[in-house]
C-alpha positions in Angstrom: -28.8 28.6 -67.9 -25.8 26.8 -69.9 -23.4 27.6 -66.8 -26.3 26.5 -64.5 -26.4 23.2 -65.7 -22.8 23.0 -66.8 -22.1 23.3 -62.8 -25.0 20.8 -61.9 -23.6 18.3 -64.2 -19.4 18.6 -62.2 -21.5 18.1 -59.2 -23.4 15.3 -60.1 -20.3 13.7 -61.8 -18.8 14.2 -58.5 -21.6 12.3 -56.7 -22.1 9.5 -58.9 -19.6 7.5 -59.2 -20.7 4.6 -61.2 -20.3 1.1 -59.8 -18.4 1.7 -56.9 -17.0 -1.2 -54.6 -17.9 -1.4 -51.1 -15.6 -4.1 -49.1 -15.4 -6.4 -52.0 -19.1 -5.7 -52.7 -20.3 -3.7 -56.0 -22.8 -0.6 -55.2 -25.2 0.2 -58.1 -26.4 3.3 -57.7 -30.3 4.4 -59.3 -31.2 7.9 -59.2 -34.7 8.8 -59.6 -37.8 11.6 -60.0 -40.4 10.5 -57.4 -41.2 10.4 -53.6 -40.0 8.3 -51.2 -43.6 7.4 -50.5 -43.9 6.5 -54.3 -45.1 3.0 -54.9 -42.4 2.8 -57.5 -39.6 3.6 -54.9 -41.1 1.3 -52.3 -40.6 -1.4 -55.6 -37.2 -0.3 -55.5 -36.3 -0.4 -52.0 -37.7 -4.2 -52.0 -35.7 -4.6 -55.5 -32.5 -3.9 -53.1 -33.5 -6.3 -50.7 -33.7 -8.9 -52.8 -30.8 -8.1 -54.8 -28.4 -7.9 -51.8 -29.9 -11.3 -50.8 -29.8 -13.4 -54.0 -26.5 -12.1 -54.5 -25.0 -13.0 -50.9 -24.3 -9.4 -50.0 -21.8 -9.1 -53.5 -24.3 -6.7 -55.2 -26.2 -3.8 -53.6 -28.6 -0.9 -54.4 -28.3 2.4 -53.2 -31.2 4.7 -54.3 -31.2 8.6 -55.0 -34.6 9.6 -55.0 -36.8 13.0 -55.4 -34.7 14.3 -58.7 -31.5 14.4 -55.8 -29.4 13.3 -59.4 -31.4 15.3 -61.6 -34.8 15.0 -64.1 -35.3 12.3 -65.9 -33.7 13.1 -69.1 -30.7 14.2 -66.7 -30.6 10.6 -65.4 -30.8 9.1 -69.0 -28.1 10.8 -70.1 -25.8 10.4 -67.2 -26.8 6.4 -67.9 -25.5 7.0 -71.4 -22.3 8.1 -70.7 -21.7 5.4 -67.2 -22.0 8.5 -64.5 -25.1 6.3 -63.2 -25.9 2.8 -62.8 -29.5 2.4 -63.6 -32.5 5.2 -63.4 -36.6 4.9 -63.5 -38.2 6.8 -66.2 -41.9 7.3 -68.0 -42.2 6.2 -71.2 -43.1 9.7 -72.5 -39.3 10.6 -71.7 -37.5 7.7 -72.8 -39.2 8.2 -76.3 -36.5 11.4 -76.6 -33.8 8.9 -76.6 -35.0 5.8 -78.1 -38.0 6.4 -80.9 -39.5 3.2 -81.1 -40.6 3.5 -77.5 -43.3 6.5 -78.0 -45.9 4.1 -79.1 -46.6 3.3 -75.7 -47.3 6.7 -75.5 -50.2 6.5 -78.0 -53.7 7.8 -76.6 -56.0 4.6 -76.4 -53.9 2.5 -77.4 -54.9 0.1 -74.6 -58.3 -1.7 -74.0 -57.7 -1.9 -70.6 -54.4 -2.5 -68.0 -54.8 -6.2 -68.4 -54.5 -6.0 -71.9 -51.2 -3.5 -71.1 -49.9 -5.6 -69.1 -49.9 -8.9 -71.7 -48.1 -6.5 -74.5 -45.8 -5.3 -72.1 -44.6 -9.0 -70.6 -45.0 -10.4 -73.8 -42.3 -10.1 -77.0 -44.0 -6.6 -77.9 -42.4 -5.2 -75.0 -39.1 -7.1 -74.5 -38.6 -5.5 -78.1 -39.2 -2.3 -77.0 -36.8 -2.8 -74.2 -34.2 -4.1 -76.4 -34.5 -0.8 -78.5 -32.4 1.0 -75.9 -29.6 -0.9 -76.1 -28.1 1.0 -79.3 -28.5 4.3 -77.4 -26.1 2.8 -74.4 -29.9 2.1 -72.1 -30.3 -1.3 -71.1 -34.4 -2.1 -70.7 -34.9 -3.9 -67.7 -38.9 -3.9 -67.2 -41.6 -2.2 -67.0 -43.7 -0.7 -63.5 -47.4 0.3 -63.8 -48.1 4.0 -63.8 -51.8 3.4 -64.0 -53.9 5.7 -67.1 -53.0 9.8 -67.4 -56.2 11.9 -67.1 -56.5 15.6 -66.9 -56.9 17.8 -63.4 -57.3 21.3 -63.8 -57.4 24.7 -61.5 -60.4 26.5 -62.5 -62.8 24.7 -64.9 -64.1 20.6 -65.1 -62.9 19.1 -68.0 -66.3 17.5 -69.2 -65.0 16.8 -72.5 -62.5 17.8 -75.0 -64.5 21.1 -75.5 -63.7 22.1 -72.2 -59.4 21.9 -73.1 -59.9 24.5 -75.5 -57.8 28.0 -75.0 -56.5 25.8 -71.2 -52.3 25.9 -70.6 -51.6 21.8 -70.2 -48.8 21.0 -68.6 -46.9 17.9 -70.6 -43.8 15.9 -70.4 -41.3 16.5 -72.9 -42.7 14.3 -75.2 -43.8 14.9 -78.9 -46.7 11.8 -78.1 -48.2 13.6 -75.5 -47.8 17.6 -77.0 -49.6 15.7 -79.9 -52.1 14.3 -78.0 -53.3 17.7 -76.2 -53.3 19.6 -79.0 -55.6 17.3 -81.2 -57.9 17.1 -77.8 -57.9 21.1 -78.1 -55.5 22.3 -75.6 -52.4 23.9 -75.5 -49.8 21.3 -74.5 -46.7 23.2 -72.3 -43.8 21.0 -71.5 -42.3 21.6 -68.0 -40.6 19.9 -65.7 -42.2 17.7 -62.6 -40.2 19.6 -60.1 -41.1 22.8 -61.6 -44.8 22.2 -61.9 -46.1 22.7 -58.3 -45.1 26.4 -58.9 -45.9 27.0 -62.5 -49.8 25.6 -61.5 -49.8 28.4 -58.1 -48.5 30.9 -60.5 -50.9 30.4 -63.5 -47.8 29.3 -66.1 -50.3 26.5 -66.8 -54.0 25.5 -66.3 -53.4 21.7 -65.3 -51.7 19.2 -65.8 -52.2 15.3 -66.7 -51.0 12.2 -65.1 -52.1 9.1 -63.0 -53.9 9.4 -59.6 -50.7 8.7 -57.0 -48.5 11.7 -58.9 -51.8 13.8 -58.9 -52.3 12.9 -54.5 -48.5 12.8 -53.4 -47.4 15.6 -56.1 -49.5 17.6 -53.7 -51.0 18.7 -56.8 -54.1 18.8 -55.4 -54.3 21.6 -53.3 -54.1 23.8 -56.0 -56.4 21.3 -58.9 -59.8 21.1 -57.2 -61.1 19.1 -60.7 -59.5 16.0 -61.9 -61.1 14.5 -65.2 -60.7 10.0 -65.3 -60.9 10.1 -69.0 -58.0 7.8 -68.9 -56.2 9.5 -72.0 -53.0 7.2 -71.9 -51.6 4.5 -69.9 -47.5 4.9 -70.2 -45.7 2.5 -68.3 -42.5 3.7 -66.0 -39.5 2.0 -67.3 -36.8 0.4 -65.4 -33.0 0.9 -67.3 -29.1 0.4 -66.4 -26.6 1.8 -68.5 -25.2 -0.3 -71.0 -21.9 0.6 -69.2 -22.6 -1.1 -66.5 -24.5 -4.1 -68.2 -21.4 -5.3 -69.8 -19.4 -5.1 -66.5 -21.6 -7.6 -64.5 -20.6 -11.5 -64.9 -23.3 -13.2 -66.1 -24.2 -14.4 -62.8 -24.4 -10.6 -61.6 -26.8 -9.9 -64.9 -29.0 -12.7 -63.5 -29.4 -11.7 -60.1 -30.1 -7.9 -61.2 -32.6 -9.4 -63.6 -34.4 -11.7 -61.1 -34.6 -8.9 -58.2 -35.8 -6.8 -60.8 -39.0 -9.2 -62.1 -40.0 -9.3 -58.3 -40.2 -6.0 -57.8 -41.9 -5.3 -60.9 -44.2 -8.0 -59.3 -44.3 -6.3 -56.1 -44.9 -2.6 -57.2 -48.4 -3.6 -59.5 -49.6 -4.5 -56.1 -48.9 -1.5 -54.5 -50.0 0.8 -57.7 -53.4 -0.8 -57.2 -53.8 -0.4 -53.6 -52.0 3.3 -54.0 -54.4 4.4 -56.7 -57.5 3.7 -54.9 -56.1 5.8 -51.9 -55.2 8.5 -53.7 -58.5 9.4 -55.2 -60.2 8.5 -51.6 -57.7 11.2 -50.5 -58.1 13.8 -53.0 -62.0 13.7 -52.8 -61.6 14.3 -49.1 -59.5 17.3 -49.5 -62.2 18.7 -52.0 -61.9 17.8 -55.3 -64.5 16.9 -57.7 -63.4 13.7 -59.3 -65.2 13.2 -62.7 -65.7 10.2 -64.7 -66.7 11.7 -68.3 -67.4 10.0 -71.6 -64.4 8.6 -72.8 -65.7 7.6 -76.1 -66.2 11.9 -76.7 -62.1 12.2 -75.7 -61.4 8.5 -78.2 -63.5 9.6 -81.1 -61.5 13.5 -81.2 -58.7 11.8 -81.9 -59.3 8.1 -83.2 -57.5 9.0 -86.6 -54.3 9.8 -84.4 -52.6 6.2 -85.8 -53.0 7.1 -88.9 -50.4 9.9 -89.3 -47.8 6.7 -88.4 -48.6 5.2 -91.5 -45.7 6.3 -93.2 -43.4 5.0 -90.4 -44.0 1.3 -91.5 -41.8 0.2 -88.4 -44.1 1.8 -86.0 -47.8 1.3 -87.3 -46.9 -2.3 -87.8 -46.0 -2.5 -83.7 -49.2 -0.6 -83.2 -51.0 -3.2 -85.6 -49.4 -6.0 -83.6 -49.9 -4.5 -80.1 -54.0 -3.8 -81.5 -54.1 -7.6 -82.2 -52.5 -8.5 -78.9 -55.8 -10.9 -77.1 
């Protein structure tokens, strides 16, 4: 496995190489998890657009998508030491690298995605950006990734009674293992390009996660029951490597940073329109979308912000982000 990835990482240092120049013009490159057919990457693609535009051709975007430079955490780190230029993650993987960032991940934390959306444009979330920086990740923004429910092979999840003795398939993130396991099930962290299989092959029961991944994951053909009990709403974030941050002029920071606000702009409104066709499409290819209780899955584990008490840095952001009208 060691040799595996030793090998993966030459290669990848042999693709990526950071910042390259292009007849006078600077190439950022941005590797990525998802689907070309992602509403995130189509933000991206329009991100380049703009980018290439507002900069008068001197700065360009060339995109990587479908894991083609690794997982997520293989992005982050290849941002950390200037292999990559900038990457898309979830929340629920960035928390690995910079702590602060897993109270997004909270269950419930959220009233609603309006209220998500003020903490996250507001100072609450630049500070959570800015966190990265002292692990060499420059926070740019933040895309909706809607709320994470539960979908599962052979039995409805009605309630958090129904997790218990199921395989759940999580990121690798402490947040969400937590989060399964005081719900009653048996959190099991595997990769995204790995879970396809590890569902056919009975590795795990189901999985969680927002209804576009559930529809274009293809997840659905072997889920026939997805549960909307809207566990946790964890934002993708948008990052550049430190190293090449402090290589861009000022000008060249400003210009990333405005093609970046627009497409953050840009992809909400696809996330909306993608979520409602996703669950049109999954119900059409047979499966039983249920809308349970939440309050039953809220009340199991509404003592859950009390462990951080100790952690006066952390409950006081999830004090602040409580208070947040």
């Amino acid at each position: 496995m060691r040799v595996r990835n030793f090998i993966l990482f030459i290669v990848l240092m042999g693709i990526v190489n950071s910042c390259s120049r292009t007849d006078g013009a600077k190439t950022l490159r941005l590797g990525h998890g998802l689907d070309v057919s992602h509403p995130v990457h189509k933000a991206m693609v329009r991100m380049g657009e703009d980018l290439e535009t507002l900069s008068n051709g001197k700065l360009l975007l060339e995109i990587y998508p479908s894991q083609q430079l690794g997982t997520e955490r293989q992005c982050l780190e290849l941002l950390q030491i200037g292999s990559l230029d900038m990457t898309k993650v979830s929340v629920g993987v960035l928390e690995n690298f910079a702590p602060k960032m897993k109270v997004l991940g909270l269950p419930y934390l959220f009233r609603d995605r309006e209220h998500s959306f003020r903490v996250l444009d507001g100072p609450i979330g630049q500070e959570l950006l800015d966190e990265g920086t002292k692990y060499w990740l420059k926070g740019l923004g933040y895309y909706d990734a809607g709320s994470r429910s539960f979908y599962t092979k052979d039995k409805p999840v009605n309630s958090p009674a129904d997790l218990k003795g199921q395989k759940i398939r999580v990121m690798e993130s402490v947040t969400a293992m937590d989060m399964v396991s005081g719900l009653g099930g048996s959190p099991t962290p595997i990769s995204w390009g790995e879970l396809y299989t590890a569902l056919q092959q009975g590795v795990v029961d189901g999985a969680e996660n927002n209804p576009p991944s559930f529809y274009l994951s293809r997840h659905y053909e072997v889920c026939k029951y997805y549960s909307l009990d809207e566990h946790s709403v964890i934002p993708d974030v948008l990052l550049a490597g430190t190293h090449l941050w402090d290589t861009l002029t000022e000008e060249e920071q400003g210009w990333l940073t405005q093609a970046v606000q627009t497409s953050v702009v840009y992809q909400r409104k696809l996330w909306l329109e993608a979520e409602n066709e996703a669950l049109e499409a999954v119900k059409k290819a047979g499966v039983e979308v249920i809308r349970p209780n939440k309050s039953l899955f809220s009340e199991k584990i509404k003592d859950s912000f009390e462990k951080y008490k100790e952690d006066k840095e952390l409950y006081q952001l999830i004090r602040e982000i409580q208070a947040t009208k």
